[in-house]
C-alpha positions, 0 to 999 in steps of 0.5 A: 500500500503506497503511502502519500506524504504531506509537506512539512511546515516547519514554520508556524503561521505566526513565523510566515507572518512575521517573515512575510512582515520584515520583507515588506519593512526592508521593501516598503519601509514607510508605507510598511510602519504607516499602514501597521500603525493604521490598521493596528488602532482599528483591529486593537480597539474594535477587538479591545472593545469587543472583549468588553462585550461593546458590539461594533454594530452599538458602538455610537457613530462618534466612536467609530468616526474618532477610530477612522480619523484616528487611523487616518492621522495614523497612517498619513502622519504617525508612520511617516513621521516617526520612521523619520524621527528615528532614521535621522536620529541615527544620524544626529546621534550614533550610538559611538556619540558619547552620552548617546542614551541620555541625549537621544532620550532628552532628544525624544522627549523635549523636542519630538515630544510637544511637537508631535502631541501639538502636531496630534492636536491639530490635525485631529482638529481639522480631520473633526472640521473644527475650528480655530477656537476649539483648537484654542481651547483643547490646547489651553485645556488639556495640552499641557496636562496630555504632554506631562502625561506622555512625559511620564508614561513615555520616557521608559519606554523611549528610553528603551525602543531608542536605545535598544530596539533596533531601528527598523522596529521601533515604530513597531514597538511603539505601536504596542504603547500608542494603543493605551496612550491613544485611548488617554488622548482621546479621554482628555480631549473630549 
């Protein structure tokens, strides 16, 4: 009796996936972070959501229009910029730089920092139509409290992904954070 072979998989899904996802990061850097970091706030917070038993179907129409503007800010500003960030970080500060660590730190956090969460601010502004006075507002608000929030959830794990993650996986790494500091965001903008 002849007996007939199976192919062996010697990888897992999971292992396909994440060889499948480097290809596409050597490949498509920035359209790669940008799309992860999209995708990856409407798949999380739905699926967070729904393990809270909240049906997407009852979800209330602001919540779903805040996640599709939140991806979209995510996808077109959030991936290019950050990949940004940390390619030219390279650059201004190599890791042979004396003090490298606490200079890419300091560099992260009172700089790129209140720029990007001043950047957060008005962009989700305008994809919302608002105008210049909510924007006034929010900013006299919650500014201030939303940055010295990020200072103090932020500033281990940047001083982690900076230092030690390597470059081409940081914004990945910081899409595991951005997920719960996004949700704090949108609480203290409201």
């Amino acid at each position: 009796m002849p007996v007939h072979s199976r192919p062996v998989r010697d990888s897992s899904v999971h292992f396909r996936l994440l060889q499948q996802y480097l290809v596409l990061l050597k490949k498509y850097p920035i359209l790669t972070k940008s799309v992860t970091r999209s995708v990856h706030v409407m798949f999380l917070q739905f699926g967070g959501l729904k393990t809270l038993n909240i049906c997407p179907e009852n979800f209330p129409p602001s919540s779903v229009l805040h996640l599709l503007l939140l991806s979209v800010f995510r996808l077109f500003i959030t991936g290019p910029v950050s990949h940004l960030f940390y390619q030219l970080m390279e650059v201004w500060i190599p890791t042979k730089d004396p003090f490298c660590i606490v200079k890419r730190l300091l560099l992260d956090r009172l700089i790129f920092a209140p720029g990007f969460l001043l950047l957060f601010y008005f962009v989700m502004n305008i994809l919302e139509a608002k105008g210049w006075d909510d924007f006034e507002k929010k900013m006299r608000r919650s500014y201030w409290t939303a940055l010295k929030m990020n200072w103090k959830v932020w500033t281990p794990f940047q001083f982690i992904n900076i230092n030690f993650v390597p470059v081409q996986f940081r914004v990945l790494f910081a899409n595991m954070i951005a997920l719960f500091w996004y949700a704090y965001l949108a609480s203290v903008r409201k």
